[in-house]
N, C-alpha and C positions, 0 to 999 in steps of 0.2 A: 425226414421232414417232421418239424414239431408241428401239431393241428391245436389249433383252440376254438370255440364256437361258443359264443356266449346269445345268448337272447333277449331283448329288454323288455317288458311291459304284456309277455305272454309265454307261456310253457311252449320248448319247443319238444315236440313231437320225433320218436325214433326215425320217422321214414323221413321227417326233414334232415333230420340231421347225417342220417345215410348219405341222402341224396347231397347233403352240403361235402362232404367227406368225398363222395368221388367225384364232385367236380375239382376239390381244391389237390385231388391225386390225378387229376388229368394235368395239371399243371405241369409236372415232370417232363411231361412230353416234350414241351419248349426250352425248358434249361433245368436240369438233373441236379443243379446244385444250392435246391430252395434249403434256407433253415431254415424258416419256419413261415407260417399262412397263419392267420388269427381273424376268424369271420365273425361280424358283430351283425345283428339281425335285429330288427326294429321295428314293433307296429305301434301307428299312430292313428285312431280311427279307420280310414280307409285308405291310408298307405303305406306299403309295406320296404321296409330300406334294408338292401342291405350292404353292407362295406367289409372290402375286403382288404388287407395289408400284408403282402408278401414280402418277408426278409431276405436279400439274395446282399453275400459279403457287405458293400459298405453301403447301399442301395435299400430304400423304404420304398416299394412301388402299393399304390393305393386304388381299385377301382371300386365307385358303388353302382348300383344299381336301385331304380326308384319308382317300383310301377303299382297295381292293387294285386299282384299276386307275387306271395312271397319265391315260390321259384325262379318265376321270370325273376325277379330280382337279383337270385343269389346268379343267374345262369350270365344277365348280363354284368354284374360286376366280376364275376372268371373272364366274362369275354372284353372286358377294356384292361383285366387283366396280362390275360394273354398275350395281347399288342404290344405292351408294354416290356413284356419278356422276350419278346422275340428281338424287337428293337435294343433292350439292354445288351442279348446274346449279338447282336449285328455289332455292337459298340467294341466290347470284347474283342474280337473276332479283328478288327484294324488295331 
């Protein structure tokens, strides 16, 4: 899976981007056949976005997250992620 993580309007930091890194490698877990994740992170004063875009074959599944702390953000746009994959793999699957 290709990763990409860009930052806007602040340096991101190694243990963000760690931590961005294995949430979007937990993703495997629900459907093994991602090509690529590309997480865009954003702070605006006092809120922190962030939005995820997972490539699975003909499929753009999108979750963000929007709260004052950028982990919880990155944690809940994986987890409206996840949903989404699982539900694509149920699709598959019929």
């Amino acid at each position: 899976m290709l990763k990409k993580i860009s930052a806007r309007h602040f340096d991101l930091t190694d243990e963000m981007k760690t931590t961005a890194e294995s949430e979007m490698d937990g993703l495997t877990r629900y459907f093994e056949n991602i090509i690529s994740a590309e997480l865009v992170l954003d702070m605006e004063r006092h809120r922190r976005k962030a939005e995820l875009k997972v490539k699975v074959y003909k499929e753009v599944l999108t979750g963000t997250g929007d709260t004052d702390d950028m982990y919880s953000s990155i944690a809940l746009a994986v987890d409206k992620v996840k949903g989404q994959l699982k539900k694509y793999k149920g699709k598959l699957k019929h």
